[in-house]
Structures are given as C-alpha cells and as structure tokens.
N, C-alpha and C positions, 0 to 999 in steps of 0.2 A: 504494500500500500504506500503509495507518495504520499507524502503530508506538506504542503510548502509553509515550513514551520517560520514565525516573524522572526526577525533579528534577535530578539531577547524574550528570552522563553521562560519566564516567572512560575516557577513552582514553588506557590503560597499554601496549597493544598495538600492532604493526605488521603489516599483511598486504601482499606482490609477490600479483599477482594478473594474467591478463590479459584485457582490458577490449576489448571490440569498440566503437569508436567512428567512426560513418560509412564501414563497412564495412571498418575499418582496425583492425586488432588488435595491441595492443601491451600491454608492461607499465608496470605500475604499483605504486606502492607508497602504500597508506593509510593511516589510523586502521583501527583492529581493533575494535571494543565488541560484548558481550554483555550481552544485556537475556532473561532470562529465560533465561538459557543458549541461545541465538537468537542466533549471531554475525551481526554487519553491519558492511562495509565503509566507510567516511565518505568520502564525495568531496569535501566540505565541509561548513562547518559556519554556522548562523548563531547570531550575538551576538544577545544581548537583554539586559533588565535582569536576569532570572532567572539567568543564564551562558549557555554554552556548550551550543548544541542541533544536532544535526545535521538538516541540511536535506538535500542531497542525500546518498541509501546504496541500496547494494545487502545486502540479504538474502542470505548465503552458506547451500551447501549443508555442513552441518557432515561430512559424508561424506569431502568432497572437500579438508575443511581441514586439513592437514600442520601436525605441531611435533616439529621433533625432537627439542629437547632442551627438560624441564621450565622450567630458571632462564633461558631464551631469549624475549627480549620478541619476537621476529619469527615470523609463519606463511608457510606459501606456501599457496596457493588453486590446485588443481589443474583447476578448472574455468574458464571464457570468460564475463563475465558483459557486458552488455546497459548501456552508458552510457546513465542514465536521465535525462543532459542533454540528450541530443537525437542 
C-alpha cells in the first residue's frame, strides 16, 4: 500500500491493537497517526535526514477504532490486523 505520508509525521497517539503474526495472535501497543483523517498503526519507523517516516503500518478500519475519552492519548482497535512483517 503507498501512503504519500506529509513531511512531519506526528505521533501524538497510542493504539493496543491485536496483530496476527505467524499465525499467532497477540496484543500490541503502537504509534497511532492520521494522515488525511486515515488512521494507521506504526510498527516502526524509519530515520532519514528528512525525520521520522514510518516504514512499516497497518491501515486501520476507523469503524473498529475505540476512544473513550476525548483528552485520552490511547485507542483500542477492535479488529485483528495482518503483521505486514512477515
């Protein structure tokens, strides 16, 4: 998936989420960012001269993404997303 991610990629957010990985599903806790109101989860990030880019993420379904209190920097992700590391 391309994402044409802004210049400066602000991760003010936290998402638990859980993450199927080699057929193993567990939880996890991420970076949060929205890019076009388009939330995605950060599994890492990479450095460059430019800053801070995320490299690996998952595309969350905004449906599925819990907050329950406004001034709460934490979401929960009510859905099983696909570790897109392998």
């Amino acid at each position: 998936m391309q994402v044409l991610w802004p210049e400066k990629v602000k991760s003010q957010f936290r998402v638990c989420h859980p993450i199927n990985s080699g057929g193993t599903t567990w939880l996890r806790e991420s970076d949060l960012v929205f890019v076009h109101k388009r939330p995605y989860a950060v599994l890492s990030w990479s450095h460059t001269d430019r800053g801070d880019v995320p490299e690996k993420f998952c595309e969350l379904n905004r449906k599925l993404l819990k907050h329950d209190r406004p001034s709460d920097l934490f979401y929960r992700y009510e859905g099983e997303i696909k570790d897109p590391r392998g």
